[in-house]
C-alpha positions in Angstrom: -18.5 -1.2 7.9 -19.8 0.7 5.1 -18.4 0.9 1.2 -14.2 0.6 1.1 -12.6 1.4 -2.3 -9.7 -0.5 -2.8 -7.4 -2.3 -5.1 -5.4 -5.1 -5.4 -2.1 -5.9 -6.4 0.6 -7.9 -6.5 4.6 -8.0 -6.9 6.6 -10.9 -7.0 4.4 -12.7 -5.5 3.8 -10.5 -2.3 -0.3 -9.7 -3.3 -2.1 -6.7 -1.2 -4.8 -4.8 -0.4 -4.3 -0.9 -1.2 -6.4 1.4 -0.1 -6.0 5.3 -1.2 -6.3 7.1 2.1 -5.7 10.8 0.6 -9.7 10.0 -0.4 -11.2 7.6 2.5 -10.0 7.3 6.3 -9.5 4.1 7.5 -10.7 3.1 11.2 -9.1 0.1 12.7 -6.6 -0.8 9.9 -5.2 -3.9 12.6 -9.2 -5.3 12.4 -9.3 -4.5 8.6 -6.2 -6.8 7.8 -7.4 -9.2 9.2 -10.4 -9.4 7.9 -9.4 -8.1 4.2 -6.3 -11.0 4.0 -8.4 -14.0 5.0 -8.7 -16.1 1.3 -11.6 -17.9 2.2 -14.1 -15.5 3.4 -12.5 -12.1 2.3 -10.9 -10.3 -0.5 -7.9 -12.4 0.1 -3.9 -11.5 0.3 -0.8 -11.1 2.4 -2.0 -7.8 4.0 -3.0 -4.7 3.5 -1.3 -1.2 2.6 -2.6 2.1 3.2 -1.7 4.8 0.9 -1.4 8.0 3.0 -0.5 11.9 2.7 2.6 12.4 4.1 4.7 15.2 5.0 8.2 14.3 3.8 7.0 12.3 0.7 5.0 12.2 -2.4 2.9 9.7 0.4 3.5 7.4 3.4 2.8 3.7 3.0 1.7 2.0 6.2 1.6 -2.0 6.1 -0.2 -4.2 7.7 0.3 -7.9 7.8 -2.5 -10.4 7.6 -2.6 -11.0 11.5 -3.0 -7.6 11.8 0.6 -6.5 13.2 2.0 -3.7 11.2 5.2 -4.1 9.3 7.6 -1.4 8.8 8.9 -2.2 4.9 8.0 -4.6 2.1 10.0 -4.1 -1.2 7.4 -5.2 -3.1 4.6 -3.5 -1.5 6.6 -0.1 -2.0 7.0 -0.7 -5.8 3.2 -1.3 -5.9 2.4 2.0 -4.0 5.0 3.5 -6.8 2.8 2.5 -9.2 -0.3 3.4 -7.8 1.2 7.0 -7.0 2.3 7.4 -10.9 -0.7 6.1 -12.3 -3.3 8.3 -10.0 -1.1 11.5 -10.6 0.2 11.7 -7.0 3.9 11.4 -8.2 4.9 12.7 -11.3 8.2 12.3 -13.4 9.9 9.1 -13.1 10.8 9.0 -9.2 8.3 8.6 -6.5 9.0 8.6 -2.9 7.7 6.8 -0.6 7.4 7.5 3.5 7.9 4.1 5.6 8.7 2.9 9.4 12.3 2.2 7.5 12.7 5.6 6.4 12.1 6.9 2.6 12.2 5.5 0.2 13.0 6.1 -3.7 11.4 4.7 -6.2 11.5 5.1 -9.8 9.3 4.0 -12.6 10.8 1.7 -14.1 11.2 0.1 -10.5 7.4 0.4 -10.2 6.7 -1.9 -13.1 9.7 -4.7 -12.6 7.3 -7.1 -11.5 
């Protein structure tokens, strides 16, 4: 596996790994949760989140849960991808939405940042 930018953040105590997938592709995200979530010999949460172009949103969020099996919503993940869209300059304004398994969802700013 070679370099993987990432970051790490949490809401309400839900804690992730994101990864911005409009700049890197990501092979084998099932492998990479598992391996990414473990708190002992990796990076440590309770998955990870892919932040991805999407064609009906400001960008798709795909979860994935640390065994690997992907998830179709977290609330608190969403707010975090939010957050990560306003402060890169992929959303702009104060409402961000966000493509998931459950369908879009909207987001504002201030939601972002409740946590």
């Amino acid at each position: 596996m070679g370099k993987l930018d990432f970051t790490k953040m949490h809401g309400c105590g839900n804690d992730y790994v994101y990864i911005d997938c409009f700049k890197q592709d990501v092979e084998a995200p099932e492998l990479l949760a598992r391996t990414l979530s473990d708190r002992h010999k990796g990076v440590g949460g309770d998955g990870v989140i892919l932040i991805c172009p999407s064609e009906t949103a400001d960008a798709k969020m795909r979860m994935f849960n640390a065994d690997g099996s992907e998830g179709r919503m977290c609330g608190n993940g969403v707010r975090c991808v939010a957050e990560y869209l306003f402060r890169h300059g992929y959303a702009s304004g104060t409402a961000a939405d966000v493509e998931t398994l459950s369908g879009v969802k909207h987001t504002s700013s201030a939601e972002s940042r409740a946590c």
